[in-house]
N, C-alpha and C positions, 0 to 999 in steps of 0.2 A: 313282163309284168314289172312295174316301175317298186319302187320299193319306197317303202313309206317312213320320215321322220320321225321320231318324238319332240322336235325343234319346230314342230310345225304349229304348234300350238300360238295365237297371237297373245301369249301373256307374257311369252318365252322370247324377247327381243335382244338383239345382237351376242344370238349363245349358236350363231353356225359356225364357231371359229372349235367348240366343244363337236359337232360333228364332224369335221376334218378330222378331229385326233382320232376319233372313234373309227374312222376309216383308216389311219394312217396304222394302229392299234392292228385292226382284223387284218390288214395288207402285210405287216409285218412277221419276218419267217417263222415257221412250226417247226423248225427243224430244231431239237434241243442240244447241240451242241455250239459253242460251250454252257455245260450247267451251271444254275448260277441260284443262288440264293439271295433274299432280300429280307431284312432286318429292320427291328426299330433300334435303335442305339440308345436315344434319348429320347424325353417329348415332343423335341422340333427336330431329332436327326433320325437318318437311315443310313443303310451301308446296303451295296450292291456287291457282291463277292461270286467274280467269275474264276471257275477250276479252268485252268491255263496253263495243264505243266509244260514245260517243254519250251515254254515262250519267256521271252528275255524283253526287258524295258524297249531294248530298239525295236521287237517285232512286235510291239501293241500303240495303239492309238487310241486313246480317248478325244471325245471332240463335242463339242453343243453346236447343232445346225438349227435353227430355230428355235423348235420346243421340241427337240429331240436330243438326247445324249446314245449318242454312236459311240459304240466300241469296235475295232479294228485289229484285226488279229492274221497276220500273214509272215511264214514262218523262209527261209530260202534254201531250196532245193541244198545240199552239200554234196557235190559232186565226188569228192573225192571218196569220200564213204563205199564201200564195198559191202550187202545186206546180205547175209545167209537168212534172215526172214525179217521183214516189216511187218510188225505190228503195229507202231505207233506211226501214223504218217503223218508228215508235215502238210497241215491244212489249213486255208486260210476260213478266217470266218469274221461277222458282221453280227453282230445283236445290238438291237435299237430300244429306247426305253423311253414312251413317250411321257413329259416333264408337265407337271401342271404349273400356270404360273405363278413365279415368285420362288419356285421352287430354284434354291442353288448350288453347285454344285463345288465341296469344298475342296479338294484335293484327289490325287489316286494315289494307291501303291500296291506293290508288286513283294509278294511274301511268302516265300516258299510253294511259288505255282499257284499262287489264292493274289488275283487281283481284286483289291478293295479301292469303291468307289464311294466315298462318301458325301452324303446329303443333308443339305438344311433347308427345312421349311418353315421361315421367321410367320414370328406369328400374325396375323393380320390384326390392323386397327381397324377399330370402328369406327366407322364415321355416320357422322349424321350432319347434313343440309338441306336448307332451305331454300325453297327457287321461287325466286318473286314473281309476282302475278301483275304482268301488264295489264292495262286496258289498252284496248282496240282493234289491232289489225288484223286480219284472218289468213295472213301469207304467215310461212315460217321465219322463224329468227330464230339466230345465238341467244340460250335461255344465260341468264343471270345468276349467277348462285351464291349465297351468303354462310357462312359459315354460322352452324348451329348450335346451340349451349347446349 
């Protein structure tokens, strides 16, 4: 059974780049390690704060692949160590955070096992324009746009 858009609607033009996410979103792992909480900080920021003890600056990665912000987290076996019990194993892990655009992403830091990711979403302008109305042809063209008072 095929599965059905809500992008399907024709009022709803050039928003399938909003169903990717929504795919990329359900495809992305359940598994809730590392925990992580998300904040508002201010009116245009947020903070992403992943529980990461055990992990040092060189075994995390943050990165933006498209309209995703990846986190990276892979720790190195130490052989020399001798365990009378693991409890805490050294695990590598992946959590992905898909970005709406314009969304940016300010800085990281690493604070006592609390990796903070912090976020800004400038505010959008408004805009308004006008698109002039040829007369004539019934083939498509590049529409015209004039900026609006």
């Amino acid at each position: 059974m095929g599965r059905v858009s809500v992008f399907n609607s024709p009022f709803l033009l050039g928003f399938d780049h909003f169903e990717r996410a929504l795919e990329m979103v359900t495809k992305a792992s359940t598994e809730g390690y590392p925990p992580y909480n998300i904040e508002q900080t201010t009116e245009t920021g947020m903070r992403i704060t992943l529980a990461v003890a055990g992990f040092s600056e060189d075994d995390l990665s943050v990165q933006i692949e498209d309209n995703q912000l990846v986190i990276r987290g892979q720790q190195d076996e130490d052989s020399d160590r001798v365990y009378l019990h693991r409890g805490i194993a050294a695990r590598q892990f992946q959590r992905t955070f898909v970005l709406a655009e314009g969304i940016e992403v300010v800085g990281a830091e690493l604070d006592n096992g609390l990796l903070n990711i912090d976020l800004n979403r400038p505010q959008p302008n408004s805009r308004v324009r006008r698109v002039k109305i040829r007369r004539g042809t019934a083939k498509p063209q590049s529409l015209d746009l004039e900026a609006g008072e």
